[in-house]
N, C-alpha and C positions, 0 to 999 in steps of 0.2 A: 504494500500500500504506500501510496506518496503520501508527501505530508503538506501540508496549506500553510502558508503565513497570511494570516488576513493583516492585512496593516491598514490602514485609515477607511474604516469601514463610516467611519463618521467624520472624518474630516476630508478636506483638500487636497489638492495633487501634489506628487512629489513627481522629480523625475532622477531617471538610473541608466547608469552607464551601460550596464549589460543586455545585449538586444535576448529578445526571447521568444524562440520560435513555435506556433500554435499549435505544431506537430508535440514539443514542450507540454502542453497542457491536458492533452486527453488522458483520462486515466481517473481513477478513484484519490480523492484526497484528502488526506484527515487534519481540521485545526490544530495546528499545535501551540497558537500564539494572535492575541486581537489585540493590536496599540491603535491607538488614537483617541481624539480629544474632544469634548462635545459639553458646551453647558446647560446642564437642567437643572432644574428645581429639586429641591432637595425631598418632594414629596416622589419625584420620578426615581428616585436613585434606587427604591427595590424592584422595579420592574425592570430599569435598565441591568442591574446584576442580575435579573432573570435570564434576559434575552444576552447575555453576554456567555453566561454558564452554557446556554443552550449552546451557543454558537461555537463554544474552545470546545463540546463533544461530539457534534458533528461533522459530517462527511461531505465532500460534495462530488459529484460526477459530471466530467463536463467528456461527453461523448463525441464522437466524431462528425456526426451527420448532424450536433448542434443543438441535440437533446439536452437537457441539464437536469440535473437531480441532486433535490440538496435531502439530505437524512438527517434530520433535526429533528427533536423532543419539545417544539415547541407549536401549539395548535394553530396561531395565526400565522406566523410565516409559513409552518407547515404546509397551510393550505391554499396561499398564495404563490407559493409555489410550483403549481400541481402545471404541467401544459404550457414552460416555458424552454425556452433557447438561450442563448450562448452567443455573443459576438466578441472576438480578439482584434485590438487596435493595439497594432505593434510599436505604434509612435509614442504610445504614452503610456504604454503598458499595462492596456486598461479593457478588464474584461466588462461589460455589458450583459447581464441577464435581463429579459425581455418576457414576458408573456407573448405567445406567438399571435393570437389573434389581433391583439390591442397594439402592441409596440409600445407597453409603458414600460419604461425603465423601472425595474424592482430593484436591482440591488449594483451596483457599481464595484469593482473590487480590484484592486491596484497590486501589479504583483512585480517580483524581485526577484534574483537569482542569485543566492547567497552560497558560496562554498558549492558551486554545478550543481546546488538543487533550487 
């Protein structure tokens, strides 16, 4: 199994020296790590540790033909999830999950290539 760095799943762009090829990304991959920085209210801070928890034990699938599949313990992203794709922008290192009917961006997620992984 591979492993995920999610990094600014709530904040703004970075950008990385290392180009990364989308051949690079198909495969199953497990969280091992969520940075970034986001201010709320101090009533939000146990739901936000919820959906954080959620996020460092799940998996995601980013398949070849653009299917995507995230395996998360969590019931509303769970099921916002259900019947989405995949797009890789190699200029900014920035995958794109999409519901395929609509074309609403769901989740944005910015990736790295640390030590060839």
């Amino acid at each position: 199994m591979k492993y995920l760095l999610i990094l600014t799943i709530f904040s703004a762009s970075l950008s990385f020296s290392q180009s990364i090829e989308e051949s690079e990304l198909i495969g199953l991959w497990k969280v091992v790590n969520i940075e970034g920085t986001i201010q709320i209210k101090e009533d939000q801070k146990g739901m936000l540790d919820s959906v954080m928890t959620a996020f460092n034990e799940s998996t995601f699938e980013f398949e070849s033909d653009k299917n995507f599949t995230l395996d998360i313990d969590f019931i509303g992203i769970e099921d916002m999830m259900r019947k989405v794709h995949w797009e890789y922008f190699p200029e900014e290192s920035l995958i794109i999950i999409e519901n395929w009917n609509m074309k609403d961006n769901l989740m944005l997620i910015k990736v790295e290539k640390k030590n060839d992984k």
